[in-house]
N, C-alpha and C positions, 0 to 999 in steps of 0.2 A: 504493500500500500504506500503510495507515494505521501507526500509533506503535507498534498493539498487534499488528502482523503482521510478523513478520521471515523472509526466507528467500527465495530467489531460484529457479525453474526454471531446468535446465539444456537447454540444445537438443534433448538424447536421450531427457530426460523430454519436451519438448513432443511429439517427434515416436512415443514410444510410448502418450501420453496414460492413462498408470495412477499411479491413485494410491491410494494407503494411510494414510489417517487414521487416527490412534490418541490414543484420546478416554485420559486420565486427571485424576485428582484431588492437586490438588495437596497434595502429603505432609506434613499440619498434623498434631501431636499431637491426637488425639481427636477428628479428622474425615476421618480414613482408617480402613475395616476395621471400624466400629461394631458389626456381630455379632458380630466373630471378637472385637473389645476387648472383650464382656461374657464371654469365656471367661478370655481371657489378659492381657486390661490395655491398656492403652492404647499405651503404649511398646514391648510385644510385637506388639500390633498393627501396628506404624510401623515394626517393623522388617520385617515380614513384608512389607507393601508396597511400601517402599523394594526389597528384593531384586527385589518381584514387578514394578518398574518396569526393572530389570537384566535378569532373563530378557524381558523385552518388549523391548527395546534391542537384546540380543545376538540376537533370531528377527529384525528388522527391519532390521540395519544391513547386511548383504550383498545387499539388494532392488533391482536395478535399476529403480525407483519415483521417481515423486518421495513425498518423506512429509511430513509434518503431524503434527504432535504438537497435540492442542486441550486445552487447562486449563479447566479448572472455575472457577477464580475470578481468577488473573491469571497473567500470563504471565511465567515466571521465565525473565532473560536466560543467570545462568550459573546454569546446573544441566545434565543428564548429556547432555541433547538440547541438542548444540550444533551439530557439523558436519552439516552434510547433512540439515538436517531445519529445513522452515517452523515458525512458531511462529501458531496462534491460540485464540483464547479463545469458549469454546462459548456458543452464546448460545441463551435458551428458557427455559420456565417449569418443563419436565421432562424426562428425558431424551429421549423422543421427538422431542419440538418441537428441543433439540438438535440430534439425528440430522438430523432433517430438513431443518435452516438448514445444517448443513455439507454434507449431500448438494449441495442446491439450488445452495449456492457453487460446491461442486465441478463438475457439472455447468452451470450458469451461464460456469463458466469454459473449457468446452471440453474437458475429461475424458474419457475415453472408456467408461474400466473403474473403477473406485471402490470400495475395500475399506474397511470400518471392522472396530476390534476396539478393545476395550478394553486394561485393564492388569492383568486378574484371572486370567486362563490362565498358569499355569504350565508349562503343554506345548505352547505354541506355539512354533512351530521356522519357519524358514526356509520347507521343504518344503510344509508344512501351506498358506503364502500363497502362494508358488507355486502349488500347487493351485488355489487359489481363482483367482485369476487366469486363468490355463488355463481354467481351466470357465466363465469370463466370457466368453470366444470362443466358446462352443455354446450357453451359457442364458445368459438377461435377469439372473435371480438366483441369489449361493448362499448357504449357509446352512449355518455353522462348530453345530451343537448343543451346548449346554451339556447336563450332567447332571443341573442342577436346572431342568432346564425353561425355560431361555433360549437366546440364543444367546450365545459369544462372537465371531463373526463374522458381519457381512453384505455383501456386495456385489453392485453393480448397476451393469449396462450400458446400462440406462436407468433414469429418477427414474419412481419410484412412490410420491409422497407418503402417500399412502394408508395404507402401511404402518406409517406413526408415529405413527398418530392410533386414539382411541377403544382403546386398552389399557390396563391399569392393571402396569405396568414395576415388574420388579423382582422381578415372582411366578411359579410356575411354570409357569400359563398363556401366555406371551407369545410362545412356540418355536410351541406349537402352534395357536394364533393365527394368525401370521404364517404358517405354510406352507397350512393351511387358505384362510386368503384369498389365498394363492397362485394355489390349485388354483379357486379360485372364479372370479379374474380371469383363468384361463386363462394365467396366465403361468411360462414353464418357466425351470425350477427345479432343482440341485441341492445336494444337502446333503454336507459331509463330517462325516471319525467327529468323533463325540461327543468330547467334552474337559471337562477338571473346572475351574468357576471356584473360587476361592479366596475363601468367605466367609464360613465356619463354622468352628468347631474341626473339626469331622470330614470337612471336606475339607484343612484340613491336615493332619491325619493323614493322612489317605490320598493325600498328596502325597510322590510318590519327590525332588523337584526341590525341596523347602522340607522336606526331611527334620532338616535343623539346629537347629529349634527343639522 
């Protein structure tokens, strides 16, 4: 394990072979929340996602998984992800390419079931990755729906690099994309409910769980 990866498997994770990757951005003024800061500022931005790293923390930390926490730019020692959680640093030119190098790892390493999600779901709970989980013992892939046309989760019981290339990430094309070349490769698939990412003012408004700002 290199400088910039810290965190050990435990025997129960090796011998269930699931894992839960959870990609975020590390919480820099004015390089967190950049649409939601052209409504609210910069500093209301930071705060919204700092919380929104808390709600991601509190849905992950009763998972009997191993988990991964991947940064964006470097890997901070003390910060909220400490016990029970690997540390590494995403590597790629766009999020895709990302996605893909930590699948690859993942799988490379012996995994069996492999969930990503980001740190933008506010209504991600415990239950909701359970589920996904679950549904990796009957289909290849599932697929958490975003409202704006993404997804905030994906998981796969086998690598389909495929999926992370030749998109343009970020737009609301990319949910329907990916189930489409789903259904094209023949590979079964399912999806749970829809959930709201946070990266507008008007999905914070309409956010029961970040109602404080």
């Amino acid at each position: 394990m290199t400088s910039e990866e810290t965190g050990k498997l435990s025997m129960q994770d090796e011998m269930t072979g699931n894992l839960l990757m959870i990609f975020v951005k590390n919480p820099e003024l004015g390089k967190v929340k950049t649409r939601l800061a052209r409504s609210i500022g910069d500093k209301q931005a930071l705060a919204v996602y700092q919380e929104l790293l808390k709600l991601t923390q509190s849905a992950t930390d009763s998972l009997n998984v191993t988990r991964q926490v991947w940064y964006s730019r470097f890997i901070e020692q003390e910060d909220q992800w400490k016990e029970n959680y690997q540390k590494r640093l995403q590597r790629g030119a766009d999020l895709g390419m990302r996605m893909k190098s930590a699948f690859q790892e993942a799988f490379d390493n012996g995994f069996e079931k492999v969930v990503i999600i980001g740190s933008d779901c506010a209504e991600m709970t415990p239950g909701l990755l359970r589920e996904a989980f679950q549904l990796l013992e009957k289909k290849d892939v599932v697929i958490g729906p975003s409202r704006d046309g993404g997804y905030y989760l994906l998981g796969m019981a086998n690598f389909y690099p495929g999926l992370f290339e030749d998109k343009k990430w970020s737009t609301p094309a990319v949910g329907e994309q990916t189930i489409r070349q789903l259904q094209e490769m023949q590979v079964s698939h399912a999806l749970l409910p829809v959930r709201n990412d946070i990266d507008t003012a008007q999905d914070l408004a309409e956010s029961t769980q970040l109602s404080y700002i």
